[in-house]
C-alpha positions in Angstrom: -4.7 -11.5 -2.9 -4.0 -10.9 -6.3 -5.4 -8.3 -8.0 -6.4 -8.8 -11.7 -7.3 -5.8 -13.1 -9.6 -4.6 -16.1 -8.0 -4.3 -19.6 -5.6 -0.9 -19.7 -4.7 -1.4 -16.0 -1.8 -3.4 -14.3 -1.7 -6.3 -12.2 -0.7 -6.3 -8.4 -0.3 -7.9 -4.8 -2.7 -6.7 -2.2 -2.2 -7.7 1.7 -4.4 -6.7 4.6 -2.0 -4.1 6.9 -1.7 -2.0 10.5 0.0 1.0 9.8 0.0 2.5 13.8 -3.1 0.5 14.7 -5.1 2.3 11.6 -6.5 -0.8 9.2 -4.8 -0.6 5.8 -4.0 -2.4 2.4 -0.6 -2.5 1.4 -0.6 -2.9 -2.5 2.9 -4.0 -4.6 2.2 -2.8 -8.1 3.3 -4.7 -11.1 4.0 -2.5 -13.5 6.5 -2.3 -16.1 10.0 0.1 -15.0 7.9 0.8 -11.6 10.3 0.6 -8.6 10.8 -2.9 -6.8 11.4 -1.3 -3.5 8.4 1.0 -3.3 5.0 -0.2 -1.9 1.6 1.4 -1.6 -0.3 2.2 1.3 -4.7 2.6 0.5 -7.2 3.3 3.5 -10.1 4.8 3.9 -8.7 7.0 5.9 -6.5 9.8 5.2 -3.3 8.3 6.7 -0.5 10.9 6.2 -2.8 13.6 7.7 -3.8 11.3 10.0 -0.8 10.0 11.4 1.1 13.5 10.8 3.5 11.8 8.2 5.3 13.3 5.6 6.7 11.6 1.9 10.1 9.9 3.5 8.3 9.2 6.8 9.9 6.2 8.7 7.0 4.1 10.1 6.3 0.2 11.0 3.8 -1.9 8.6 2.4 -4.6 10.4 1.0 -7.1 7.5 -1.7 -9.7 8.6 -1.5 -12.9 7.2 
């Protein structure tokens, strides 16, 4: 899905996502001078407290398409 935002915002890719059986959206900004290999992670739920991750965390996306 694409996302097409309101005026002031940026564009982006959003894709339905598993991260450790835990629903998920993984989002890949477009925005100007923002990373291409970085990728966001949105859920309801509070995933890095969750899943006891840290920032740097290794973990397995599973992306439904």
């Amino acid at each position: 899905m694409k996302i097409n935002p309101a005026a002031g915002y940026y564009a982006g890719k959003l894709f339905r996502a598993r991260l450790m059986n835990l629903e998920c959206a993984l989002v890949i900004p477009q925005v100007p001078g923002y990373s291409e290999d970085v990728i966001e992670l949105i859920s309801p739920d509070d995933l890095k407290n969750k899943l006891c991750l840290e920032d740097g965390s290794t973990c397995e996306i599973k992306v439904m398409i």
